[in-house]
C-alpha positions in Angstrom: 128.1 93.6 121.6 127.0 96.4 119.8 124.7 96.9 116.3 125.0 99.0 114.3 121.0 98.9 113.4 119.9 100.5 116.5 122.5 103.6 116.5 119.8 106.2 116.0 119.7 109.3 118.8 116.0 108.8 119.5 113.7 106.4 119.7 113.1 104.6 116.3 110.1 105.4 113.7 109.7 102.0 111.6 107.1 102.6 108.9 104.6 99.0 108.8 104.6 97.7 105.1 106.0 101.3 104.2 103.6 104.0 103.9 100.5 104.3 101.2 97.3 105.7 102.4 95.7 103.8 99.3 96.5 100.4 100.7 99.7 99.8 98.5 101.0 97.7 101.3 105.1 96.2 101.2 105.0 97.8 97.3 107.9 99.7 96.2 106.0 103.2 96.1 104.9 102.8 99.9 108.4 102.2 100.2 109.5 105.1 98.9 107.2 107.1 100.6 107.9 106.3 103.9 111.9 107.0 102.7 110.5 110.4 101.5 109.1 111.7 104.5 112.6 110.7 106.3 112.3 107.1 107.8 114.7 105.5 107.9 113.6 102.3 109.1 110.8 99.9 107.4 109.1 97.5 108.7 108.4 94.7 105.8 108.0 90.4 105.6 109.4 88.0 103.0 107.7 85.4 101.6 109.3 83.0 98.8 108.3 82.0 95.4 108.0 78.2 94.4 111.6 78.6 92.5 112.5 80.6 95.5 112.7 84.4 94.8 112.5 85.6 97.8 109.5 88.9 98.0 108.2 91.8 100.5 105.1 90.6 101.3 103.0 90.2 104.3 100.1 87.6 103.0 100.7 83.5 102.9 98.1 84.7 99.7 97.8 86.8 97.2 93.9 87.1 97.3 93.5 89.7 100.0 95.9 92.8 98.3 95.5 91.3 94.8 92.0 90.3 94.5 93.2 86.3 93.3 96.0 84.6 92.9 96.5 81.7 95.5 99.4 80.7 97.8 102.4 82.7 97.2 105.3 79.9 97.7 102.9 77.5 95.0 103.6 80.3 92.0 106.6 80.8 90.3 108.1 84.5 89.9 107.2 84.5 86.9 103.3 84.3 87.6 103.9 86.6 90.3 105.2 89.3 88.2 101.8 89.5 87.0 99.8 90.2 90.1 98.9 94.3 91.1 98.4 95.0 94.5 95.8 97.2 95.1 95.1 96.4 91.0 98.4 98.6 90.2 101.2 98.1 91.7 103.8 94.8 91.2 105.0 93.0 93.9 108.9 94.0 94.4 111.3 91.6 95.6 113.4 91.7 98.8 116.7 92.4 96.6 114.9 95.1 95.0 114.1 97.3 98.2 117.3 96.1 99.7 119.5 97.9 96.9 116.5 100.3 95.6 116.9 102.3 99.2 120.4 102.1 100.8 119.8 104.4 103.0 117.1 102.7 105.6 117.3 99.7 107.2 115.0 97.0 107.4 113.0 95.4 109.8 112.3 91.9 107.9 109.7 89.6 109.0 110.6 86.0 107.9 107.3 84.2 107.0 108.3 80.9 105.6 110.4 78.1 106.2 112.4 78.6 102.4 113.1 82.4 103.1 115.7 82.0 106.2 118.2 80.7 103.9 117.1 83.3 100.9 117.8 86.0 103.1 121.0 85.0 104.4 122.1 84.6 101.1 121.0 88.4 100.1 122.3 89.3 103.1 126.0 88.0 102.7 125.4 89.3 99.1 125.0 93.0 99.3 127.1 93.1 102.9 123.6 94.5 104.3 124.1 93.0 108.3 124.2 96.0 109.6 121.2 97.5 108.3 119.2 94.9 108.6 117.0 93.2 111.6 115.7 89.9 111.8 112.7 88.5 113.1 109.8 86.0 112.7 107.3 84.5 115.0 109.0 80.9 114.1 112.1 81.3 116.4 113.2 78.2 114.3 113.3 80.9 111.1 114.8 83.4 113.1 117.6 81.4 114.7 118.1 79.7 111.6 119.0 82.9 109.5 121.4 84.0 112.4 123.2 80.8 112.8 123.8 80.9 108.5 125.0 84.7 108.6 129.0 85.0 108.8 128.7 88.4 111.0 126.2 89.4 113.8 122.8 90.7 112.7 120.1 92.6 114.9 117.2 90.2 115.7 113.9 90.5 117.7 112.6 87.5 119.5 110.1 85.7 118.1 107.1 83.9 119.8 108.2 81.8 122.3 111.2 83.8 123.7 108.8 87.1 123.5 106.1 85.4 125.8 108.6 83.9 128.0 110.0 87.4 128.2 106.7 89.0 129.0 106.2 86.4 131.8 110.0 86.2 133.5 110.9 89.5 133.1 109.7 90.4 136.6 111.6 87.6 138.0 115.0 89.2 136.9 115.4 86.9 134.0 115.0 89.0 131.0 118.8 89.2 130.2 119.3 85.4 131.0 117.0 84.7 128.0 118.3 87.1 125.6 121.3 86.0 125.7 120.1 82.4 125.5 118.0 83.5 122.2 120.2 85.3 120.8 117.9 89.1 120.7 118.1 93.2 121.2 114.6 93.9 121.2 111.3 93.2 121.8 108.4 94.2 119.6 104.9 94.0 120.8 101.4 94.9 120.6 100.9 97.5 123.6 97.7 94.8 124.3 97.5 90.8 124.1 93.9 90.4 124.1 93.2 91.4 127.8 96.7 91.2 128.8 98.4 94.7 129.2 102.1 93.8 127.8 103.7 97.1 127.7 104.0 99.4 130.9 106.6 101.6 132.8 107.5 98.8 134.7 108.1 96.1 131.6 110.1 99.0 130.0 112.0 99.2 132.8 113.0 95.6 133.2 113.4 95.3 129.4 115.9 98.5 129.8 117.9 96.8 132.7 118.3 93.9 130.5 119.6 95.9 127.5 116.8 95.2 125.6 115.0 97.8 123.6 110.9 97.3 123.0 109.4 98.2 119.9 105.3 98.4 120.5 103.1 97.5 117.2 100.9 98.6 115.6 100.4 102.5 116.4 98.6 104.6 114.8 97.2 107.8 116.4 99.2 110.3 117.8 97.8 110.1 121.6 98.8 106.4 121.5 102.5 107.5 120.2 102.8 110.5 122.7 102.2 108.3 125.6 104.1 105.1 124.7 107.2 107.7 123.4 106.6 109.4 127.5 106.7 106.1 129.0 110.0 105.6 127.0 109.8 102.9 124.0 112.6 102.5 122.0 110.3 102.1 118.3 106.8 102.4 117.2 105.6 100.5 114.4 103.2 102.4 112.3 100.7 102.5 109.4 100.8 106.1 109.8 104.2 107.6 109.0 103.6 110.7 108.5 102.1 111.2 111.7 104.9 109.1 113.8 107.1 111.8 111.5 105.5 115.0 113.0 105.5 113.2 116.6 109.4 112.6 116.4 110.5 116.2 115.2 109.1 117.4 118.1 111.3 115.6 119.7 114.5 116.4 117.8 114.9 112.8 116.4 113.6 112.9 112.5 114.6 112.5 110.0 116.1 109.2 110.7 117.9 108.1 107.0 121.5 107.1 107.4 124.1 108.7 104.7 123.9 106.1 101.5 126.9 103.5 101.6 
């Protein structure tokens, strides 16, 4: 089976929390940066409120990019309209960047237990499965979403199917297990503490397997020209207008689909 999410010419560019050199992290203005320079795929998360709106943000907190504020799922939207990342910006909600920017897709990180359903319901909503990829390091999350969608959506595998990955894949059994949990791609730090994950032989098996690998989080252009030579399918970057320059070189950027 085929998706739709992944038909891109090169490898892909996702821009981490959108792109603000200030620190506006997952805020509708880093968004639209990152659309400006020609992504057309951003990474983001989705936390939900205590009435259950569902948000882009990272943080199980508000304290770090707010300055105070508390656990995100014990306010209502209402409180949370009034927090300021970075002391200006307002925290935008999943539905807002989903409709805001139809032409990227999205690379959605679910972070709580409330959000699976809340995205499938924005999801079915807007008709957005095909621009749309689901993860979460809770494969429970992850497979939970999938299971509720009424059409196939792009996933990653989370935790437990990514380290079983890493460790079976040289026994031929990286295909056996996506299939089984129900994942395209990989994404991974290029390191796991003292554990090299990626290398030209993981890409390899990952390839034979049909599975794409995304490496996180990369940020200077060395890192990017290697990893893009040894033939990853994504980066994940803080720095995307540097992944930008990178992949004009190589004929693939921009990267924005035409807008429904």
């Amino acid at each position: 089976m085929s998706f739709p999410y992944f038909d891109n010419p090169g490898p892909l560019g996702l821009a981490h929390r959108g792109f603000s050199r200030e620190g506006l992290e997952n805020t509708m203005p880093a968004f639209r940066a990152a659309a400006a320079l020609g992504c057309g795929y951003l990474e983001t998360d989705v936390r939900t409120t205590r009435d259950g709106v569902l948000l882009a943000f990272h943080d199980a907190t508000l304290d770090r990019v707010a300055g105070s504020g508390g656990p995100v799922g014990n306010l209502s939207y209402r409180e949370i309209q009034a927090a300021r990342v970075g002391g200006t910006e307002p925290i935008p909600t999943f539905e807002q960047l989903l409709t805001e920017l139809p032409g990227v897709c999205l690379n959605v990180d679910i972070k709580d237990a409330p959000g699976s359903a809340e995205l499938v319901r924005l999801l079915e909503k807007h008709r957005a499965h095909d621009r749309v990829l689901v993860t979460s390091f809770s494969e429970r999350r992850r497979l939970g979403a999938l299971r509720r969608l009424s059409r196939p959506v792009a996933s990653s595998a989370g935790a437990v199917f990514t380290a079983l990955t890493v460790l079976l894949a040289p026994l031929g059994l990286a295909g056996v297990l996506a299939r089984l949990g129900r994942y395209q791609c990989l994404q991974v730090p290029e390191r796991q503490g003292s554990l090299r994950v990626v290398t030209p032989s993981f890409l390899s098996r990952c390839r034979r397997a049909g599975l794409q690998v995304h490496v996180w989080t990369v940020n200077e252009p060395a890192d990017m020209e290697r990893l893009l030579e040894w033939g990853v399918d994504g980066l994940v970057s803080d720095r995307a207008d540097l992944l930008a320059g990178i992949l004009a070189e190589r004929g693939a950027w921009p990267q924005q689909r035409d807008e429904p």
